[in-house]
SEFI-240648 format. One line per field, with one value per residue (C-alpha): residue in one letter; x, y, z; residue number from 1. Coordinates in nm, 2 decimals, always signed. Example, Ala and Ser with C-alpha at 12.3 -4.5 7.8 and 13.67 -1.06 7.14 Angstrom:
<pts>
r <- A, S
x <- +1.23, +1.37
y <- -0.45, -0.11
z <- +0.78, +0.71
k <- 1, 2
</pts>
This chain:
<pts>
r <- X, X, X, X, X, X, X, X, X, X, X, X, X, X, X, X, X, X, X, X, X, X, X, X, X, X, X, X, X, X, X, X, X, X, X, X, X, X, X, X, X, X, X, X, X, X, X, X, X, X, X, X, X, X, X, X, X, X, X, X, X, X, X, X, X, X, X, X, X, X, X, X, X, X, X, X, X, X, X, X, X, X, X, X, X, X, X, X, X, X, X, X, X, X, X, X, X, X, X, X, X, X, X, X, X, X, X, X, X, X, X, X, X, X, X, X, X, X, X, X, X, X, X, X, X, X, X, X, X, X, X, X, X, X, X, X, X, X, X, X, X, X, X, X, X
x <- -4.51, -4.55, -4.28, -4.36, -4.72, -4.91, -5.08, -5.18, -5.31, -5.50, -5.65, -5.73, -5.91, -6.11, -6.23, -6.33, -6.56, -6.70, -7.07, -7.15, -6.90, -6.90, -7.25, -7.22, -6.94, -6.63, -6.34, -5.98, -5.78, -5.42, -5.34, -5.01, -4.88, -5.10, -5.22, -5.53, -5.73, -6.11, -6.31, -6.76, -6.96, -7.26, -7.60, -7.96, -8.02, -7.74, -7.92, -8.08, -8.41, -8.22, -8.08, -7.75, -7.51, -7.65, -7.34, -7.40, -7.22, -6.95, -6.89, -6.90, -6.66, -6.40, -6.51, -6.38, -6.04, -5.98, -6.04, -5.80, -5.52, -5.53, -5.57, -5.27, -5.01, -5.23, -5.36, -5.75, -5.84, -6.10, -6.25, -6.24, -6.39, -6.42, -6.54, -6.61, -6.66, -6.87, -6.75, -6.90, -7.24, -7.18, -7.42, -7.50, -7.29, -7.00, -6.67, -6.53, -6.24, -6.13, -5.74, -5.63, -5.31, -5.20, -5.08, -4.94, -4.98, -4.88, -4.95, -5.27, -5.44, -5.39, -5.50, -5.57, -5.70, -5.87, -5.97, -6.25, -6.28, -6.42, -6.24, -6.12, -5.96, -6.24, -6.21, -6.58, -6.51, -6.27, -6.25, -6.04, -6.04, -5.94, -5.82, -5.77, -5.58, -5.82, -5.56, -5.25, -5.22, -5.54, -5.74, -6.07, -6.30, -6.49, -6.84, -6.71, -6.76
y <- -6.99, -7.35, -7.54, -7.87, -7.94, -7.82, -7.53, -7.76, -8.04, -7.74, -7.65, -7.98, -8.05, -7.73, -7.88, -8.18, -7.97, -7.76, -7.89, -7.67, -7.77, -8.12, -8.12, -8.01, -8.26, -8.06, -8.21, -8.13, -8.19, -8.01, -7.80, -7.66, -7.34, -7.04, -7.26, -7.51, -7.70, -7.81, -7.96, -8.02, -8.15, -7.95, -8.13, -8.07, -7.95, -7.68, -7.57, -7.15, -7.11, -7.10, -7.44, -7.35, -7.34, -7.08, -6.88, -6.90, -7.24, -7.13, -6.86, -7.11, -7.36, -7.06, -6.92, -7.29, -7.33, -6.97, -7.03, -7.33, -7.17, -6.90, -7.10, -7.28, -7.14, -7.26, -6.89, -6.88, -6.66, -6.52, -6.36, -5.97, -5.96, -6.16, -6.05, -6.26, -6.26, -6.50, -6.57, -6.88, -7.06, -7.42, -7.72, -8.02, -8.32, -8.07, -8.10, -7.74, -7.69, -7.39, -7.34, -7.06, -6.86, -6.68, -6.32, -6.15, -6.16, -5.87, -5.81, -5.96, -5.94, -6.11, -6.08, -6.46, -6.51, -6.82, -6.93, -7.16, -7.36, -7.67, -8.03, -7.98, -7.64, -7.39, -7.09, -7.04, -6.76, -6.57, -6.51, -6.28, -6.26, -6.08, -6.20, -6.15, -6.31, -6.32, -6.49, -6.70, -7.08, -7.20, -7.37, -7.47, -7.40, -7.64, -7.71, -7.64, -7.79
z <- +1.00, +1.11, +0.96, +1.12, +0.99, +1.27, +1.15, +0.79, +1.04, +1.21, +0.87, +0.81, +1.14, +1.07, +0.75, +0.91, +1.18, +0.90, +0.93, +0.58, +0.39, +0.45, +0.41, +0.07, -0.03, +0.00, +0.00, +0.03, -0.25, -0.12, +0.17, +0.24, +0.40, +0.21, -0.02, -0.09, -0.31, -0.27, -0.46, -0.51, -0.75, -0.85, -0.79, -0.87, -0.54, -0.59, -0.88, -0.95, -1.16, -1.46, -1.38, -1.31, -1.01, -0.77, -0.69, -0.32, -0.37, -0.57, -0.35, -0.04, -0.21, -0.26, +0.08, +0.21, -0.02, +0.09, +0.48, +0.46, +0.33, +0.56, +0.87, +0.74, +0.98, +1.28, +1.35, +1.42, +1.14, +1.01, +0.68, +0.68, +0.37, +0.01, -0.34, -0.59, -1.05, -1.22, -1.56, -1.69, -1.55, -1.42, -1.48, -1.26, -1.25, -1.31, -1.08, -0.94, -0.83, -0.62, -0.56, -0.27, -0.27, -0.02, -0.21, +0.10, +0.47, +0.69, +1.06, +1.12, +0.79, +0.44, +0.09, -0.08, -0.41, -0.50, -0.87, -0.95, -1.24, -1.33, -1.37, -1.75, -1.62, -1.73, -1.50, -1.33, -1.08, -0.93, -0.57, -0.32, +0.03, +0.34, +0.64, +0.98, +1.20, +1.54, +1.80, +1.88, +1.78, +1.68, +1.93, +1.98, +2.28, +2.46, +2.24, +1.94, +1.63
k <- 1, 2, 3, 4, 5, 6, 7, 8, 9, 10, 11, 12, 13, 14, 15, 16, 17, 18, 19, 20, 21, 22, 23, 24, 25, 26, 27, 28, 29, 30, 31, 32, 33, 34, 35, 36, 37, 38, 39, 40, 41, 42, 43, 44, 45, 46, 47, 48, 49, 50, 51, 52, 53, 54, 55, 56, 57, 58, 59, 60, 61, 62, 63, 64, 65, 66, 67, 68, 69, 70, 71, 72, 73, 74, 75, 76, 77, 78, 79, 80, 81, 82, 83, 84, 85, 86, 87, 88, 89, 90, 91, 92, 93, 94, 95, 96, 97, 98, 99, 100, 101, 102, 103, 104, 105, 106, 107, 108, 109, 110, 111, 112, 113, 114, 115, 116, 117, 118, 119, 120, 121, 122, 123, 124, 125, 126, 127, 128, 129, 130, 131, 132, 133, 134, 135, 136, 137, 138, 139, 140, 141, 142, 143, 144, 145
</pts>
């Protein structure tokens, strides 16, 4: 574990490269060792037939809390895997909020679980991932973003 920040600034960069999320108005809220907090507003263009948040975007905005926290320690890793539950449709012009948490890590895979809700607190969706740990300290290669 990276006790002197590198691994979070790491995290942070990768956010900062993340072409889709930024594009959508993720932002970072909190990021610390196993743990993150992102947040998006939910706009018309984000919106299913029934005029409500297409899930795609919920699952990308836990998809990004979730990759954040894992890439934490300064690891490149990767998802193995996510689900994800629906529990409450979300309207435009509403803020969501999607907190990670790191629930275990052991040898190169981990378990997260992120929880989406909106601004007030009303749990959206829950979210849990796998990871996989892909190499050594994190860095990138020449062209990437």
């Amino acid at each position: 574990m990276s006790h002197d920040g590198t691994g979070v600034r790491f995290a942070a960069e990768m956010l900062a490269a993340d072409v889709a999320s930024t594009a959508l108005g993720i932002t970072l809220v909190e990021l610390a060792p196993g743990r993150a907090v992102a947040r998006m507003a939910v706009t018309e263009n984000m919106l299913n037939g029934h005029r409500i948040c297409h899930g795609g975007y919920v699952f990308l905005l836990a998809d990004t809390a979730f990759a954040l926290a894992c890439n934490s320690y300064g690891q490149a890793t990767v998802a193995a895997g996510a689900d994800v539950s629906f529990v409450r449709p979300v309207g435009p012009g509403e803020t969501l909020v999607a907190s990670a948490v790191e629930r275990v890590r052991y040898g190169s895979s981990g378990i997260y679980d992120v929880t989406i809700a909106t601004a007030d607190g009303a749990v959206v969706a829950e979210f849990r991932g796998r990871s996989r740990t892909v190499g050594g300290p994190a860095q990138r290669r020449e062209g990437d973003r």
